[in-house]
C-alpha positions in Angstrom: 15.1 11.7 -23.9 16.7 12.1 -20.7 16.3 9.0 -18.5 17.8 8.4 -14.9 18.0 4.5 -13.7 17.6 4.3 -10.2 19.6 1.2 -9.2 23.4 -0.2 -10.2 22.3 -3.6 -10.0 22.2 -6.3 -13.0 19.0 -5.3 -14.2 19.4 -1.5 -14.0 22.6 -1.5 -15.5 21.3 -3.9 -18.1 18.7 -1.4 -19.1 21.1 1.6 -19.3 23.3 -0.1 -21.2 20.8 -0.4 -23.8 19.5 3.0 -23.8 22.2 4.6 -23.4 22.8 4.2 -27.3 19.5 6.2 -28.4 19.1 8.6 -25.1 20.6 10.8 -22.5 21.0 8.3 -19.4 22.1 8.6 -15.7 22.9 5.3 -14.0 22.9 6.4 -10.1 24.1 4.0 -7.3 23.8 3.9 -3.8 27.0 2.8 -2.8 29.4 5.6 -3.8 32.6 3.4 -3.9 31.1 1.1 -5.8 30.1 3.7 -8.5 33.4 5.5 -8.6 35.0 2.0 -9.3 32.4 1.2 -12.3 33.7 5.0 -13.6 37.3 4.1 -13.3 37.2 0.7 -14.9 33.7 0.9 -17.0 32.2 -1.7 -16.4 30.1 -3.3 -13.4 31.9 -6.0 -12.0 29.6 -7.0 -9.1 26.5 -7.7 -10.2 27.7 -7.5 -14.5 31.0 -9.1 -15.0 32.6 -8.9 -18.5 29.8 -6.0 -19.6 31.8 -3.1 -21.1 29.9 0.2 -20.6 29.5 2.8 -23.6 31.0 5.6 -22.8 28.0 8.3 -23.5 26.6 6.3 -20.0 27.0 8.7 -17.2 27.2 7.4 -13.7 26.7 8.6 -10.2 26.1 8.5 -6.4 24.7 12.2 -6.0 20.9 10.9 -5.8 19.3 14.6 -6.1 21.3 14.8 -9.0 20.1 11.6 -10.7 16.3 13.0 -9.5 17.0 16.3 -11.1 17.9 15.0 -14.3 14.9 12.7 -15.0 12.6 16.0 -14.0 10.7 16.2 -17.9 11.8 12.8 -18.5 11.8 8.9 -17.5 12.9 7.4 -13.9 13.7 4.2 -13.6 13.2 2.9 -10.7 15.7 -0.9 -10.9 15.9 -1.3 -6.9 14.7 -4.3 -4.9 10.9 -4.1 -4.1 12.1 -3.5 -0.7 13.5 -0.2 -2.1 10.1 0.9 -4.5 9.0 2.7 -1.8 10.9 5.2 -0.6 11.9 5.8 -4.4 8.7 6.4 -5.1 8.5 8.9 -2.5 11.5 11.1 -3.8 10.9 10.8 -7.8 10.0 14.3 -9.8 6.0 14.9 -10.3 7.1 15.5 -13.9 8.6 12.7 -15.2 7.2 9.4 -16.1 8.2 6.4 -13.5 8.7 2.7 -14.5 9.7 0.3 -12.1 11.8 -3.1 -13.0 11.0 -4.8 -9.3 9.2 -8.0 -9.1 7.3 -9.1 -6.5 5.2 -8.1 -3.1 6.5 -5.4 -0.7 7.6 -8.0 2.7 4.9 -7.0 5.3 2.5 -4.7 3.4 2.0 -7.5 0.5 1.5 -4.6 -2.0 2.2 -4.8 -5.7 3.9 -1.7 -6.8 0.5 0.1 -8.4 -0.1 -0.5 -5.1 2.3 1.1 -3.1 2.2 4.0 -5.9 -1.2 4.7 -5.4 -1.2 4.8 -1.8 2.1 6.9 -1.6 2.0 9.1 -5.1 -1.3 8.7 -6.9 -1.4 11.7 -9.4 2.1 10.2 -10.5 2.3 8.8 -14.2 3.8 5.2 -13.1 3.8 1.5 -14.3 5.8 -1.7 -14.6 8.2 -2.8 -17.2 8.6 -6.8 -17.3 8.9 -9.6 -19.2 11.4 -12.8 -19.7 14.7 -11.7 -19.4 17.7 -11.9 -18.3 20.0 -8.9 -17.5 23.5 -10.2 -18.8 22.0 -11.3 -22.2 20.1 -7.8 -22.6 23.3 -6.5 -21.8 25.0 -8.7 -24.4 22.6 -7.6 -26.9 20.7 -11.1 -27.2 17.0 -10.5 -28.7 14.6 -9.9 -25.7 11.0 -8.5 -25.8 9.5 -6.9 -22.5 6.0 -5.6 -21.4 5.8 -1.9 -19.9 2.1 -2.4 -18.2 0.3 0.9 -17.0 -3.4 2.7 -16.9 -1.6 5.7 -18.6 -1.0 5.7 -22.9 1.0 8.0 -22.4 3.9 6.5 -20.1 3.5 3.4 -22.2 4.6 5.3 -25.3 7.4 6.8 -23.2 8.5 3.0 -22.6 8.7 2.3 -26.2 10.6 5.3 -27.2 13.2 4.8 -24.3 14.1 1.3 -24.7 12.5 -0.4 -27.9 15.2 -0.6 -30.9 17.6 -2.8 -31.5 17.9 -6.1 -30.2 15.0 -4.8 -27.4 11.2 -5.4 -28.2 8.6 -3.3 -26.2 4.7 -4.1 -26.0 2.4 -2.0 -24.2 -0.4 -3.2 -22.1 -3.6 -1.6 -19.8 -3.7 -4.3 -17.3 -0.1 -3.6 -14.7 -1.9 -6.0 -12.3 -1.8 -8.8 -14.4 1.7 -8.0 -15.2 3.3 -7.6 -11.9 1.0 -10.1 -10.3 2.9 -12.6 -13.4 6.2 -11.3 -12.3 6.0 -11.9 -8.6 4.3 -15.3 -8.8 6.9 -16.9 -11.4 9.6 -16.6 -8.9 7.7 -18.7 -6.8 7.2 -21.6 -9.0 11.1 -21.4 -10.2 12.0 -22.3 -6.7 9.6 -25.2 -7.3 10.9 -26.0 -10.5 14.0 -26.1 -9.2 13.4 -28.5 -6.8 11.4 -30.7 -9.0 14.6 -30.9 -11.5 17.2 -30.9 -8.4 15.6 -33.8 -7.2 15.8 -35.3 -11.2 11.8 -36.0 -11.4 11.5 -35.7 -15.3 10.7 -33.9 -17.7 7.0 -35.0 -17.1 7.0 -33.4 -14.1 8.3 -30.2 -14.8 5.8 -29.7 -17.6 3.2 -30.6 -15.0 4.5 -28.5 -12.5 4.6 -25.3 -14.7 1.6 -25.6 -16.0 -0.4 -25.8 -12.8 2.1 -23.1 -11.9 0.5 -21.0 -14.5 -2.9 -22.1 -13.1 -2.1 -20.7 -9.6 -0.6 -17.6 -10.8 -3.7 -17.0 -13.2 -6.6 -17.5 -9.9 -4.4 -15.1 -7.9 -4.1 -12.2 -10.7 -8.0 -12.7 -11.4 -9.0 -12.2 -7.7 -7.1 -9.0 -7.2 -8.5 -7.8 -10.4 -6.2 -9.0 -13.6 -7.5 -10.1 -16.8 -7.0 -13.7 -17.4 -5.3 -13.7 -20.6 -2.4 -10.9 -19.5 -0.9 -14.5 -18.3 -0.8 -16.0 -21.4 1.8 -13.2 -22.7 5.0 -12.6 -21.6 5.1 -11.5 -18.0 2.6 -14.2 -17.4 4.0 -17.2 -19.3 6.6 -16.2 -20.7 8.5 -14.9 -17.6 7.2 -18.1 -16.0 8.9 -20.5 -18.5 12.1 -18.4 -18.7 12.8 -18.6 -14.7 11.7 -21.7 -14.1 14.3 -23.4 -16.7 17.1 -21.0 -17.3 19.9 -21.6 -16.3 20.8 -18.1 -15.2 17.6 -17.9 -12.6 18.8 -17.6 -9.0 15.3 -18.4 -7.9 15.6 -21.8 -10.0 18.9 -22.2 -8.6 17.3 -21.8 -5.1 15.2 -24.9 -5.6 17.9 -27.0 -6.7 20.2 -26.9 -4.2 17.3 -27.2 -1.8 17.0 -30.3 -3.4 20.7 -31.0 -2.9 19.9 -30.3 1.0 21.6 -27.4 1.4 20.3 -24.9 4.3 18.4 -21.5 3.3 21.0 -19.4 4.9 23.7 -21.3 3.0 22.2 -21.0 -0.3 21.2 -17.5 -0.1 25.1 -16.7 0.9 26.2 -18.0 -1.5 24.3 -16.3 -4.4 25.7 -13.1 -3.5 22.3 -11.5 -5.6 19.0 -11.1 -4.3 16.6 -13.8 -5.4 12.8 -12.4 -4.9 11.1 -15.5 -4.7 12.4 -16.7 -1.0 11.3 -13.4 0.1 8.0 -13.1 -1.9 6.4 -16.6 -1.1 5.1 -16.0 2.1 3.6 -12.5 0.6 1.8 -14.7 -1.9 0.4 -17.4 -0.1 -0.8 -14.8 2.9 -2.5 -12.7 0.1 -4.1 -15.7 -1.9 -5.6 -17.2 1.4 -7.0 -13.3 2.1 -8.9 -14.1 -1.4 -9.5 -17.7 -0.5 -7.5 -18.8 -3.6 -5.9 -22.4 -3.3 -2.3 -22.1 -4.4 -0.8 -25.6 -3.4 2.3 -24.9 -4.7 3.3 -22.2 -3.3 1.8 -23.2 0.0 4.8 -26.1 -0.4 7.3 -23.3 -0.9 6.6 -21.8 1.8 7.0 -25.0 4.1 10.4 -25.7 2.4 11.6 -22.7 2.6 10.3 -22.6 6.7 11.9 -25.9 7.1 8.8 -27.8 7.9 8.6 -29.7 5.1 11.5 -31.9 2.8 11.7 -31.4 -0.7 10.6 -35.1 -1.0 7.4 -34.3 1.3 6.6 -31.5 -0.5 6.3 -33.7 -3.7 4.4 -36.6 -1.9 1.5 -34.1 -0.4 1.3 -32.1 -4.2 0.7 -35.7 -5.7 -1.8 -36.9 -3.0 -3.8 -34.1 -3.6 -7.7 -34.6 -4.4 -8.4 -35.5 -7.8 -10.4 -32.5 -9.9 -11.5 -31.3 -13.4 -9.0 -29.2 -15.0 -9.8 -25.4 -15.3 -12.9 -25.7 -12.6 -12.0 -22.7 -10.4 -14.7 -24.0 -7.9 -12.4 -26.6 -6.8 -9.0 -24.7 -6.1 -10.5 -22.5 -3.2 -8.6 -22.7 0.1 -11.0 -24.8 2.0 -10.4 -27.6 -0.6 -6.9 -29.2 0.0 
């Protein structure tokens, strides 16, 4: 199969690492200097340190070429979701499209079945997610994804590009569950990451998650998910891997925002986007559209605006009205 990742990130990279092995694969960059050093030294030393790549991996900046060469095949669209887009926009009627982005386009709040619908909707697209981490797929550690889309087809496309080996793909009808799981869990790793920053307990962070998992679940139901897509691995899964690995930048967010640092510090000094400062605001603005109460991430959102302390944002999430578990009736906006 001839597949073309879009995108010289981690995550892109990761991916054509591993499929480079089974298929023919084009990793294509935007930055042109950045590509011709990854072809002179093999590897991807800004956003993969240390990740040898095989030598049947072809790379390059010429982005027609990278378009031409998925035409009958599989694009890969591994851009930010600020990017998904005007990728979108470009990719070859003929081949099948996955996209690795997580979250909500910044001013739109679209999901990217979404924005391919409104912008390309004869094309044969859907999401590939799941708990992971790009450096250990790179490294070959065991990781099992979800590629998420209304067409069988594309789905079987998914599992014949990248299942094999150390990789695991499952196939699901429902993207919206899956990408609204893959936006959302960035959200509550910044929590998380302020609940262990500020060393609350382990307590806590079980409490935390789970409600997190509650929020995410309203949210995905209202725009149209099936309730149980959360309970797999975009949903939970993805949730329990960024909100306590130690290789999450969102997490990594929270806890130095419990450590006091500014925003604009923290986010310089990651180097790597982190989707859930950018996201939050997308999901709190969408959930109170569907009059869905989502108390944590309305205290993301004041952190990250300033207008709230980590330790404030704790005290009003434990002050909250007492309810009964699982009674959706209670967690609508107008009840705080």
């Amino acid at each position: 199969m001839r597949i073309s990742v879009l995108g010289a990130g981690a995550w892109g990279t990761a991916m054509a690492v591993h499929a480079a092995s089974q298929h023919d694969v084009l990793l294509w960059g935007r930055d042109a200097a950045q590509v011709a050093s990854m072809q002179r030294e093999r590897r991807n030393e800004r956003y993969l340190p240390g990740v040898a790549l095989p030598a049947a991996l072809a790379l390059g900046a010429d982005l027609d070429a990278a378009l031409a060469h998925a035409r009958d095949g599989l694009a890969v669209i591994a851009t930010p979701m600020s990017a998904l887009a005007s990728m979108l926009a470009v990719v070859p009627a003929s081949a099948g499209v996955l996209w690795l982005c997580k979250g909500f386009e910044a001013g739109s709040g679209r999901l990217g079945h979404e924005i391919a619908q409104a912008l390309r909707p004869g094309l044969r697209g859907g999401v590939l997610s799941g708990p992971s981490f790009a450096e250990e797929v790179a490294r070959g550690c065991p990781t099992a994804l979800v590629a998420a889309s209304h067409d069988a087809t594309l789905g079987e496309q998914a599992v014949a590009a990248f299942h094999g080996g150390t990789l695991r793909v499952y196939t699901s009808d429902d993207p919206v569950g899956v990408e609204v799981g893959g936006a959302v869990k960035n959200v509550m790793a910044i929590a998380t990451g302020v609940c262990d920053g500020l060393q609350l307990g382990q307590n806590a962070r079980a409490a935390l998650i789970t409600r997190g998992l509650a929020e995410m679940t309203r949210l995905g139901v209202a725009l149209g998910a099936r309730a149980e897509t959360f309970m797999g691995l975009s949903g939970l899964g993805d949730l329990v891997l960024t909100a306590t690995g130690d290789l999450s930048r969102n997490r990594r967010v929270g806890l130095r925002l419990a450590a006091g640092e500014s925003l604009p510090d923290i986010l310089a000094a990651l180097g790597h986007v982190a989707e859930g400062v950018y996201s939050a605001r997308t999901v709190l603005a969408r959930a109170r559209a569907l009059g869905v109460a989502m108390p944590i991430t309305e205290a993301v959102v004041a952190l990250l605006d300033g207008t709230l302390t980590p330790a404030q944002a704790v005290e009003r999430l434990m002050s909250r009205q007492a309810r009964a578990e699982g009674d959706a009736r209670s967690e609508r906006v107008a009840d705080r």
